[in-house]
TORLONU-420929 format. One line per 5 residues: for each residue x, y, z of N, C-alpha, C, O. Coordinates in steps of 0.2 Angstrom, whole numbers, plus 5000, padded with zeros to 4 digits. Layout:
X,Y,Z,X,Y,Z,X,Y,Z,X,Y,Z ~ ...
***
This chain:
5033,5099,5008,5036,5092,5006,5035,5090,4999,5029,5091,4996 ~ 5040,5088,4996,5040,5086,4988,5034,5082,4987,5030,5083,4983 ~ 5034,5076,4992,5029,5070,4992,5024,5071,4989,5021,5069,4984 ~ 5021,5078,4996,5015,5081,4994,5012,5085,4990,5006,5087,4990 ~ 5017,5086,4986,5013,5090,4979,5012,5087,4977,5012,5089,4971
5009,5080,4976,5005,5076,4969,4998,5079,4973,4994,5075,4973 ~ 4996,5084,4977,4990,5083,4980,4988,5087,4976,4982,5087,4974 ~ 4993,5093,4973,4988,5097,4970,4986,5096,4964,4982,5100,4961 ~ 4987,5089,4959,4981,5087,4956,4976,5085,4959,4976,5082,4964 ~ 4968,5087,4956,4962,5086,4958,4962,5079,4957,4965,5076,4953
4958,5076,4963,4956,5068,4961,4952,5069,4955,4952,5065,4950 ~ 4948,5074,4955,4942,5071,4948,4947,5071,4942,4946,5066,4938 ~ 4952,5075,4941,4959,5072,4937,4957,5066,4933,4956,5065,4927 ~ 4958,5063,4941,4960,5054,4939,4955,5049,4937,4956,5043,4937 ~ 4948,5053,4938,4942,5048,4937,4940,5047,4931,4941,5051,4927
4938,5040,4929,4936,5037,4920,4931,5042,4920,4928,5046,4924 ~ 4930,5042,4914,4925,5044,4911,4917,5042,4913,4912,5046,4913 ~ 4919,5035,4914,4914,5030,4914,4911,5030,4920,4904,5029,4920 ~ 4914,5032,4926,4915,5033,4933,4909,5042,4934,4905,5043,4938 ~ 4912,5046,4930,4908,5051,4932,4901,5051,4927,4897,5055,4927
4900,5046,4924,4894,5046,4920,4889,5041,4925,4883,5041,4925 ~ 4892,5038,4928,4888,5033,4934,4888,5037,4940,4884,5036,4944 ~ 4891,5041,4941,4889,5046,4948,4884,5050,4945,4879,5049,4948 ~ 4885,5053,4941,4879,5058,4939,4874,5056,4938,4869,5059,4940 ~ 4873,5050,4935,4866,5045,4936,4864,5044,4941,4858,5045,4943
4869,5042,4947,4866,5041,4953,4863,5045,4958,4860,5044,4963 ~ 4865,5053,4955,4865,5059,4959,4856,5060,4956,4853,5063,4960 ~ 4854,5059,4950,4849,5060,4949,4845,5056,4951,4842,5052,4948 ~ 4845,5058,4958,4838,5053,4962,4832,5057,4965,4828,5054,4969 ~ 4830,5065,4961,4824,5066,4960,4820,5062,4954,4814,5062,4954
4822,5059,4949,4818,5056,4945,4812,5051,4948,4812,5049,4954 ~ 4805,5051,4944,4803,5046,4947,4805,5037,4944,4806,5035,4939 ~ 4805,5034,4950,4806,5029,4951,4802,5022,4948,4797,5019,4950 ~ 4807,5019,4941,4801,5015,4935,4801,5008,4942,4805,5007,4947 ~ 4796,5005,4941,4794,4999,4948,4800,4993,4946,4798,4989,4942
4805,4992,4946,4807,4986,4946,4808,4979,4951,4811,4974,4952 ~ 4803,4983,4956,4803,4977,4962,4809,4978,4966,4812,4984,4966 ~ 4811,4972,4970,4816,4975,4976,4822,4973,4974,4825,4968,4975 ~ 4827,4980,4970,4832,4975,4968,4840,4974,4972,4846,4973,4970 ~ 4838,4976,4978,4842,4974,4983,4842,4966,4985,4846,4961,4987
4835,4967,4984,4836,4959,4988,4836,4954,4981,4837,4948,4982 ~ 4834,4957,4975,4836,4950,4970,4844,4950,4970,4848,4945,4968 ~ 4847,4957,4971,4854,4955,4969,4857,4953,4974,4863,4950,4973 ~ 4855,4953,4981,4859,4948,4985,4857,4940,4984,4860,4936,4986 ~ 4850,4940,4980,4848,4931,4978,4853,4929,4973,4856,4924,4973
4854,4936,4969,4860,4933,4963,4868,4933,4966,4872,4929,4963 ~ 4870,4937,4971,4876,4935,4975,4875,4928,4977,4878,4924,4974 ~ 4870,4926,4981,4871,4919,4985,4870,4913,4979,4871,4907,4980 ~ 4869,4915,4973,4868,4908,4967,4875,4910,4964,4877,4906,4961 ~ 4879,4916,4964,4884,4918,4962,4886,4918,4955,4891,4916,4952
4877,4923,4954,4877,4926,4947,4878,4933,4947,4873,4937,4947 ~ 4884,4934,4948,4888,4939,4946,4887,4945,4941,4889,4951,4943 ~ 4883,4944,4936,4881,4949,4931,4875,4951,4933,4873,4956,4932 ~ 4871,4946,4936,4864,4949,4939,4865,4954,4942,4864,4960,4940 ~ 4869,4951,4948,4871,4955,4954,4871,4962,4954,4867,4967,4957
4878,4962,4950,4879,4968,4946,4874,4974,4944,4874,4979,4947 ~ 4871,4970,4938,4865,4974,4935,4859,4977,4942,4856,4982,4942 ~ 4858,4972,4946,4854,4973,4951,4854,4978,4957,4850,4980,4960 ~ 4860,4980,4958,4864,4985,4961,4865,4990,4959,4864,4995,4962 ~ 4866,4991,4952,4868,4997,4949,4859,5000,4948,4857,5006,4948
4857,4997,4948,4849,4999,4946,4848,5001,4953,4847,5007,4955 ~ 4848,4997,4957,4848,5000,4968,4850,5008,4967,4847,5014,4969 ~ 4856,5006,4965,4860,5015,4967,4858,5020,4961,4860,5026,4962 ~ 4854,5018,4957,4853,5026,4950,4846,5029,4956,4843,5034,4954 ~ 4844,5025,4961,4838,5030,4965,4836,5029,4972,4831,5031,4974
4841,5025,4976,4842,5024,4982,4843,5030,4983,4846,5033,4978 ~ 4842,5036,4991,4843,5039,4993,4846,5040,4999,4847,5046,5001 ~ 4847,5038,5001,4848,5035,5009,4858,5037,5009,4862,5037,5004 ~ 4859,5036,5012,4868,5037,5011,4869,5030,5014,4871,5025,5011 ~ 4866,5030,5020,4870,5023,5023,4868,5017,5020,4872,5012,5018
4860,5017,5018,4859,5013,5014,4864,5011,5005,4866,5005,5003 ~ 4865,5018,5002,4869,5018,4999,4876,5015,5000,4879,5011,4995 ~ 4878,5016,5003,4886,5014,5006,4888,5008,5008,4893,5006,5009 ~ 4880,5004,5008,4881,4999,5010,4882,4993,5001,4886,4988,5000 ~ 4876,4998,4997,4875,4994,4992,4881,4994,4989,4885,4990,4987
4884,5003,4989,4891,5002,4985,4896,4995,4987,4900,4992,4983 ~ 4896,4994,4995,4904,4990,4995,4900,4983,4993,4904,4979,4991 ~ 4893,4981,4993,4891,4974,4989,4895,4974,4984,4899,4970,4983 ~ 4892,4980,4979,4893,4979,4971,4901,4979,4972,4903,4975,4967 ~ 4906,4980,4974,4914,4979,4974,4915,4973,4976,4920,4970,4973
4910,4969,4981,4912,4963,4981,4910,4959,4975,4912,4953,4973 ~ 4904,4963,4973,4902,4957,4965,4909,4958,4960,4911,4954,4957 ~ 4911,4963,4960,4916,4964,4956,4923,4959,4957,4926,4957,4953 ~ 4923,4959,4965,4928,4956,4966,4929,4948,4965,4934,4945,4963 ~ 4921,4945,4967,4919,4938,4967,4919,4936,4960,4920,4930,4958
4917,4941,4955,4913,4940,4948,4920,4942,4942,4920,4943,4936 ~ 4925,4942,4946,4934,4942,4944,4933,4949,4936,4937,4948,4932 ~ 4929,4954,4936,4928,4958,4934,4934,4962,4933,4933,4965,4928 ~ 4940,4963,4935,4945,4965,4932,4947,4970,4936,4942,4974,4938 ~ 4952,4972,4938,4954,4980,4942,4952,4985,4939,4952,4990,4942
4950,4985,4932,4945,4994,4929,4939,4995,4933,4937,5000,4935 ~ 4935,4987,4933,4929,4989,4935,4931,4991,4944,4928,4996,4947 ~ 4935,4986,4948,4934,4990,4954,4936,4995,4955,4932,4997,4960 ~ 4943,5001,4951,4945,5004,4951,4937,5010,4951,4935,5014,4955 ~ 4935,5008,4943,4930,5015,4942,4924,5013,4946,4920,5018,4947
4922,5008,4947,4918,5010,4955,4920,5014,4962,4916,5018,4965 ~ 4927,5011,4964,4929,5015,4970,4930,5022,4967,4929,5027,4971 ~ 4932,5024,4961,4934,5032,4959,4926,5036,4961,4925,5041,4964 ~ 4921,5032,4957,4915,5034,4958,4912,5037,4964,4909,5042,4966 ~ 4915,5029,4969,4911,5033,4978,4915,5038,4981,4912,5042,4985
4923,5038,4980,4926,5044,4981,4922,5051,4979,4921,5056,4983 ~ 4919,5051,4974,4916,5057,4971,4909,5057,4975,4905,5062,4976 ~ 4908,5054,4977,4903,5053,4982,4903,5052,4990,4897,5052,4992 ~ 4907,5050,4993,4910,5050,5001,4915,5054,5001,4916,5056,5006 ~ 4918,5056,4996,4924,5061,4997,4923,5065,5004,4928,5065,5008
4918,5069,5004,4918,5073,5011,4917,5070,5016,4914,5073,5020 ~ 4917,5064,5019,4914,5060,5023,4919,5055,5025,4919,5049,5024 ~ 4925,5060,5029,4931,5057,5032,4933,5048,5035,4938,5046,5037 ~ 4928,5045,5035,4931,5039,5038,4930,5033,5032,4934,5029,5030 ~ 4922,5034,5028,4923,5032,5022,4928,5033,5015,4930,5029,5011
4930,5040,5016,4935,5042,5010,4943,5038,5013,4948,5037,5009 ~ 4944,5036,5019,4950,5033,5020,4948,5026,5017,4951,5025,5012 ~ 4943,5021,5019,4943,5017,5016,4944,5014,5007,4946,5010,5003 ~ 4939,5022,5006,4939,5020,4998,4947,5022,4998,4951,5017,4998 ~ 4951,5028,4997,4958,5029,4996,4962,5023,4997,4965,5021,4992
4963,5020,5002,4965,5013,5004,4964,5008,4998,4968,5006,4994 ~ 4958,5008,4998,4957,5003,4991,4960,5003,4983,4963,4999,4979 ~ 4959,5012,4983,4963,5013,4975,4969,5012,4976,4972,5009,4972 ~ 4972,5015,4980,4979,5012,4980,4981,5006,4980,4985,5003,4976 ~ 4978,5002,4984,4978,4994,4981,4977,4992,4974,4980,4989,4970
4972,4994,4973,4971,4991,4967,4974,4994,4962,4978,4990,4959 ~ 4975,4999,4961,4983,5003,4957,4989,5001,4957,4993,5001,4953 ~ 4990,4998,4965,4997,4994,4965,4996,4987,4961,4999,4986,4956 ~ 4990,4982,4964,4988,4978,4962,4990,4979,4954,4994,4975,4952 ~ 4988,4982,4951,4986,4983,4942,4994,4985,4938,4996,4986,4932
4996,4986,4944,5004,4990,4942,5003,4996,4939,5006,4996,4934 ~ 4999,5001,4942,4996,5008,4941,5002,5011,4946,5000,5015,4950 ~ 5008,5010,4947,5012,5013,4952,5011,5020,4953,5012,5021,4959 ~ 5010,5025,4949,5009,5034,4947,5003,5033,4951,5005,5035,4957 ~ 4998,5030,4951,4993,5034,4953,4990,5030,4960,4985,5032,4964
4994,5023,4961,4993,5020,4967,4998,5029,4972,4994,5033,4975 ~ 5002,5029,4971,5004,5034,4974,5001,5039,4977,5000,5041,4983 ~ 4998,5041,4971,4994,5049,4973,4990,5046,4975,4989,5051,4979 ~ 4984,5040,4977,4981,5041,4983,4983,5040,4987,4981,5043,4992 ~ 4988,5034,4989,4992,5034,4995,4993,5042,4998,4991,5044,5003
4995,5044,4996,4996,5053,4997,4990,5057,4999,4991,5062,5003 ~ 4983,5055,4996,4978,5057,5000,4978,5055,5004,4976,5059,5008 ~ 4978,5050,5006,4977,5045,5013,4979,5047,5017,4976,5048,5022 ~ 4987,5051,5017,4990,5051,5022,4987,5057,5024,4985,5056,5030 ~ 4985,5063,5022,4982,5071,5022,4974,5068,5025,4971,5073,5026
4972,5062,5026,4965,5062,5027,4966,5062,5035,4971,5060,5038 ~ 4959,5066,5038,4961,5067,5045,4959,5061,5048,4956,5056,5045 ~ 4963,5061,5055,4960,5053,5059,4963,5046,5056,4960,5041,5055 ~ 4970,5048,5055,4971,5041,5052,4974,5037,5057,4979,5039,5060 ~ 4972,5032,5059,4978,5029,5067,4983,5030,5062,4983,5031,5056
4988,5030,5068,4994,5032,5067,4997,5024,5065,5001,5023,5060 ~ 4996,5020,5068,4999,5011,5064,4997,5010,5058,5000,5007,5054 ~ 4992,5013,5056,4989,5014,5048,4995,5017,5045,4999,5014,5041 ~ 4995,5026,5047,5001,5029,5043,5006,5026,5044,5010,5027,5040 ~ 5009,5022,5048,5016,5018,5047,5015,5018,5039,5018,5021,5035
5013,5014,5040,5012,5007,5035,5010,5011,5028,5012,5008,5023 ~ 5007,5015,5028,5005,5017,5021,5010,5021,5020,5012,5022,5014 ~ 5014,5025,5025,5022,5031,5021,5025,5023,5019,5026,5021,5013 ~ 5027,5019,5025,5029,5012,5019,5028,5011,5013,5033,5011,5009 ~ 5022,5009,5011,5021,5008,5003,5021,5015,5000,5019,5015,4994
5021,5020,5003,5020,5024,4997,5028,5026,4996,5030,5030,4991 ~ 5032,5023,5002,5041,5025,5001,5042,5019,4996,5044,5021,4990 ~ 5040,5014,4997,5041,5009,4990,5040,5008,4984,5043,5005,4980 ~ 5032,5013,4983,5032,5014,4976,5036,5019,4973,5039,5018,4967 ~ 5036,5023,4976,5042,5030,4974,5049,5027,4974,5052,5030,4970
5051,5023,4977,5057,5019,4974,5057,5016,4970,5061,5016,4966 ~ 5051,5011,4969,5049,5007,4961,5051,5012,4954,5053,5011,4949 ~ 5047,5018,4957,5045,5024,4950,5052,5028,4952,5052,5034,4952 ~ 5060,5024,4955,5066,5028,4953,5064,5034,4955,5066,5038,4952 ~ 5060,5037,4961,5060,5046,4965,5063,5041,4969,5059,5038,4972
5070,5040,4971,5074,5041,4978,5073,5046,4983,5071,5046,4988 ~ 5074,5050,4980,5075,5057,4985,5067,5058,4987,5066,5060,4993 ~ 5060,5057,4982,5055,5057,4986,5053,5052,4992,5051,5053,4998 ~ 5056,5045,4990,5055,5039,4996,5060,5043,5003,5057,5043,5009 ~ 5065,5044,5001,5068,5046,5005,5063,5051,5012,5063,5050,5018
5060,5056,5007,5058,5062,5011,5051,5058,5016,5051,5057,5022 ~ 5046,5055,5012,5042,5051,5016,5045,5048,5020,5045,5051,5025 ~ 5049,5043,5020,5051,5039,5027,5053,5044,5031,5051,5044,5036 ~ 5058,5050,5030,5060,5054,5035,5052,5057,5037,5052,5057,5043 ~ 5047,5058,5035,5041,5060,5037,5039,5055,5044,5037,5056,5050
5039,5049,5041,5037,5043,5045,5041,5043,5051,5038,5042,5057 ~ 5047,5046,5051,5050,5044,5057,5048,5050,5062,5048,5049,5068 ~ 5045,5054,5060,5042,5057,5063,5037,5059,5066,5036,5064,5068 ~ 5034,5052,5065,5025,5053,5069,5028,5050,5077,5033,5048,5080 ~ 5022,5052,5078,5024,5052,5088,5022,5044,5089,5017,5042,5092
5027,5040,5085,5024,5032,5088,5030,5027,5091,5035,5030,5092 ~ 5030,5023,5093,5035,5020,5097,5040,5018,5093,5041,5018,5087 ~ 5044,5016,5098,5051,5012,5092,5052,5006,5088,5055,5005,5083 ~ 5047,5002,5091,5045,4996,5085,5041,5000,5080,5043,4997,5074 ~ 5037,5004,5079,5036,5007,5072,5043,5011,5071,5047,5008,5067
5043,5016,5073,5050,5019,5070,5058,5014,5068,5063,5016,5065 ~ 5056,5009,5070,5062,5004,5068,5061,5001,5059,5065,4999,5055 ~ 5052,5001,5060,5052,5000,5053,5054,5003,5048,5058,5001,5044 ~ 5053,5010,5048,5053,5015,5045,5060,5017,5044,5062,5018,5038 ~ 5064,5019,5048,5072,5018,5049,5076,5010,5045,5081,5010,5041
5070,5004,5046,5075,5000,5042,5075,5001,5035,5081,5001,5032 ~ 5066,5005,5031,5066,5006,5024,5071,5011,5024,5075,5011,5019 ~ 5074,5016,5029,5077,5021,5024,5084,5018,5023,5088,5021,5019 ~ 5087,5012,5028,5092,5007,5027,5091,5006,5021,5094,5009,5017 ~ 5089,5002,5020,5085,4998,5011,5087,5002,5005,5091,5000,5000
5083,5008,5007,5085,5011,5001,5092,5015,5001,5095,5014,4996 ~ 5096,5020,5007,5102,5021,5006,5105,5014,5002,5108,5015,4996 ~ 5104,5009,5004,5110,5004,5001,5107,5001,4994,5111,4999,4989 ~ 5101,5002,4995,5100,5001,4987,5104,5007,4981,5108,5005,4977 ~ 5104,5012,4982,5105,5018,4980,5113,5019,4981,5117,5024,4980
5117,5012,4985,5125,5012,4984,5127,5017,4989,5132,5019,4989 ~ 5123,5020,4992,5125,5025,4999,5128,5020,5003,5124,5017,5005 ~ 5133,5018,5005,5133,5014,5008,5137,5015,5017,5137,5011,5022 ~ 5138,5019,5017,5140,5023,5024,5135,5025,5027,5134,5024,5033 ~ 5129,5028,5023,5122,5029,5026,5118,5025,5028,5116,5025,5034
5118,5018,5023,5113,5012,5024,5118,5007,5030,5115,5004,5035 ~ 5122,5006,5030,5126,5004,5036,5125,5008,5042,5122,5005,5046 ~ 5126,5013,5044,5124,5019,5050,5115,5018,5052,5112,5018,5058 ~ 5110,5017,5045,5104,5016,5048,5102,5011,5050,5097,5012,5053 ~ 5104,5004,5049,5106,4998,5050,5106,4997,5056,5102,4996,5060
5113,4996,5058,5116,4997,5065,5110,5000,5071,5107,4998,5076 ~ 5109,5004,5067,5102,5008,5074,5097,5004,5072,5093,5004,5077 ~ 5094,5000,5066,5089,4998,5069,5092,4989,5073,5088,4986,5076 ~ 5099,4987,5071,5100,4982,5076,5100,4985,5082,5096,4981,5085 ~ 5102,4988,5087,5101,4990,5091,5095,4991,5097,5094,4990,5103
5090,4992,5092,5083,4994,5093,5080,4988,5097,5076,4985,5094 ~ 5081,4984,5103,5079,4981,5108,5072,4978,5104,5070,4972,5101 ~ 5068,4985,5104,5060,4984,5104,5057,4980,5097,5052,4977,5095 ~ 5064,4982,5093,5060,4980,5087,5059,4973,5086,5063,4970,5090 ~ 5056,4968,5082,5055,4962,5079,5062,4959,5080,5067,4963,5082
5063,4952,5080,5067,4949,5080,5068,4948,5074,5074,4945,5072 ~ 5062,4948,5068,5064,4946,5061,5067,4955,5057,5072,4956,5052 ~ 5065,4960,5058,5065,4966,5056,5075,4967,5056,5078,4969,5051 ~ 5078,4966,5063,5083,4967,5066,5088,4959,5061,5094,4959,5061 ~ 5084,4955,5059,5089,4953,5055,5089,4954,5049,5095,4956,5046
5083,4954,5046,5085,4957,5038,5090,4964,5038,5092,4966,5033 ~ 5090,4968,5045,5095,4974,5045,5101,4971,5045,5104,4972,5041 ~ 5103,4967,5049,5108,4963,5051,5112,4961,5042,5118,4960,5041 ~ 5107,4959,5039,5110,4956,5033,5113,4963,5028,5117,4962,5023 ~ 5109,4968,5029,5111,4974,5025,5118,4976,5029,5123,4977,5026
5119,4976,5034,5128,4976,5036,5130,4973,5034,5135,4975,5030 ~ 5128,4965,5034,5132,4962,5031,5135,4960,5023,5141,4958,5020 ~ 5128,4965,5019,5131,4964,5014,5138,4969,5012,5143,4968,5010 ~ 5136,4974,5014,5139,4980,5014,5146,4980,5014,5150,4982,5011 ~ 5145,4974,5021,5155,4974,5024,5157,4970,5019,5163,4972,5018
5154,4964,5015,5156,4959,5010,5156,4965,5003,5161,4964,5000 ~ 5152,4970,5001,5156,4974,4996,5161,4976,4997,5165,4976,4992 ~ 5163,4980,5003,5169,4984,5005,5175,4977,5005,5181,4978,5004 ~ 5174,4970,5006,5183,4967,5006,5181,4964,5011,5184,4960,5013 ~ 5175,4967,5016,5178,4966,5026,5174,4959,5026,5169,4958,5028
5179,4953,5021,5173,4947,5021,5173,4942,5030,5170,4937,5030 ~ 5179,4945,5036,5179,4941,5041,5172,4946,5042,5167,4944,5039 ~ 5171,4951,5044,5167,4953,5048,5160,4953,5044,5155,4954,5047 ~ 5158,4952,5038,5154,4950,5034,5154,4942,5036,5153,4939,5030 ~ 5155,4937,5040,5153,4930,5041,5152,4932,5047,5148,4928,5050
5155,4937,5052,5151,4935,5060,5145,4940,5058,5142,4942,5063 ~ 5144,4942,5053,5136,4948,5054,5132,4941,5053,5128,4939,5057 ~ 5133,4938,5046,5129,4934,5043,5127,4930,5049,5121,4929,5051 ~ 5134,4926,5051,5131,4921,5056,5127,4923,5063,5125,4919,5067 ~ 5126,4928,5064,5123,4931,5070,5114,4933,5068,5109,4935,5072
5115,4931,5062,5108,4933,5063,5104,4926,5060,5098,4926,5058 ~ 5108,4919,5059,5107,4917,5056,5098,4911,5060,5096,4906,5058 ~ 5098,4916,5064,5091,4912,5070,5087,4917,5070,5083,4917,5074 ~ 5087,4922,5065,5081,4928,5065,5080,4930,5057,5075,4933,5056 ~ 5084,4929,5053,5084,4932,5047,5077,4926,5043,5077,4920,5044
5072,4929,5039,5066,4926,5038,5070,4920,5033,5067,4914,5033 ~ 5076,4920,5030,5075,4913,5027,5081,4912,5027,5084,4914,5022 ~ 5084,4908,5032,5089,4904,5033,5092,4901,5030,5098,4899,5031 ~ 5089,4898,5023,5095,4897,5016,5100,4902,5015,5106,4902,5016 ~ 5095,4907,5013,5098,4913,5009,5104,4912,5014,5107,4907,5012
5107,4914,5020,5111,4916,5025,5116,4909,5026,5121,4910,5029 ~ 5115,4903,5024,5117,4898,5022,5121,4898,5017,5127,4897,5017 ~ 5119,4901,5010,5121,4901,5005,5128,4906,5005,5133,4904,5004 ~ 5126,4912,5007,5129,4917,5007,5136,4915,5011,5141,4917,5009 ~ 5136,4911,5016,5141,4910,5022,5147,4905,5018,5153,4905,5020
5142,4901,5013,5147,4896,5009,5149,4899,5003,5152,4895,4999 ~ 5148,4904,5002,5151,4907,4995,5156,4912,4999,5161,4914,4996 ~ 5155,4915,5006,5159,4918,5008,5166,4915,5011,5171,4918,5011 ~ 5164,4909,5013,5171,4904,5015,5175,4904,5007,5180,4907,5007 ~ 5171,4901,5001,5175,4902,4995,5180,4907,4996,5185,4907,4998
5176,4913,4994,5180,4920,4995,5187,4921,4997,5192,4923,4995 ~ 5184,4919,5002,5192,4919,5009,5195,4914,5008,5201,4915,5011 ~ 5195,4907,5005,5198,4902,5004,5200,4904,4998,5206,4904,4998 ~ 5198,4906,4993,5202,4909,4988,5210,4915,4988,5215,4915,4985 ~ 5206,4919,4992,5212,4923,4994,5216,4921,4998,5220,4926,4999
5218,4916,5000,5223,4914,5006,5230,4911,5001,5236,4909,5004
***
């Protein structure tokens, strides 16, 4: 699968500098240990007074010689929240999760949540290139529920259409349509490949996959309209402006915002009162 080749870049690839020079510090936990008292617990004092640079500094000194993994794993997702609370920016959350990667990485249940994260925060930051490539590890990690991977070939079908790869979005949702899950998920996954057929002017395609997700009994009642309005727009580019006013109107009690479907219905009465 095309998708899947961003795997064969190395994640250490994509880690700051900054990120493997604080793993390496933290790996070296044969050193002996200078006293600086308990700085777990002064840095959850400095969370709770929501001194943030304490915090910070007080954790990072925890982790250059904590030993313990669970222990460890716990300080790590603290210091993410001081990052997060202490509005530190998406580099520092970013080269922190890149770091625990390097360090949970073999350790399947924590590496999906760090992977989860960087792609968020990548999207977040508008890193669209490399939110992807984790979203792409995630999907390759084992044990992922299967409503998880819904949802993440979703965003990973969206950003590959942001970054103009149609033909990769493409490939991922046909992937999605093929995990063994019910028809309310595969309805989602079937509408994005609606979406984008019609984004991309396919318009025989994205009408054919439409239709099948109206159809779709099981799915959402909001899902099946916003499908509903991709017919509609479609039969309104092709000229078919009667049958583009009963699609509009037929969804006009499911479609998420009933202006939009307002607006459209009176600009299409224009239309038609124009040509008469």
């Amino acid at each position: 699968m095309r998708y899947a080749a961003t795997v064969l870049f190395a994640a250490c690839n994509w880690i700051r500098p900054f990120a493997v020079v604080l793993c390496l510090a933290c790996a070296l936990v044969a050193c002996e240990r200078v006293p600086f008292g308990d700085d777990l617990k002064d840095a959850r004092k400095a969370m709770a007074q929501r001194d943030w640079a304490s915090a910070e500094k007080y954790l990072e000194r925890y982790l250059r010689t904590e030993e313990d993994p669970k222990h460890r794993w716990a300080a790590w997702k603290e210091l993410l929240d001081v990052a997060d609370q202490g509005n530190l920016g998406p580099d520092w959350v970013v080269d922190y999760l890149e770091t625990m990667l390097v360090e949970f990485g073999d350790h399947p249940n924590r590496a999906r949540v760090i992977l989860r994260r960087l792609g968020d925060a990548n999207e977040t930051a508008r890193r669209y290139e490399r939110a992807a490539r984790y979203f792409t590890l995630l999907l390759l990690e084992p044990g992922l529920p299967l409503e998880e991977s819904v949802a993440i070939h979703r965003r990973l079908a969206a950003l590959n259409t942001h970054l103009r790869r149609f033909d990769v979005a493409e490939e991922v949702l046909q992937s999605c349509l093929a995990l063994p899950v019910g028809e309310n998920l595969q309805a989602q996954c079937l509408f994005d490949l609606a979406d984008t057929a019609a984004a991309r002017e396919h318009l025989d395609e994205g009408e054919r996959l439409a239709l099948q997700v109206l159809e779709m009994h099981t799915a959402s009642a909001e899902l099946r309209g916003r499908a509903g309005f991709i017919v509609a727009d479609i039969q309104e580019q092709r000229g078919q402006l009667s049958a583009a006013q009963k699609t509009f109107e037929s969804i006009q009690e499911t479609y998420p915002n009933p202006l939009v479907i307002q607006n459209r219905l009176d600009y299409l009465k224009k239309k038609m009162k124009a040509k008469q």
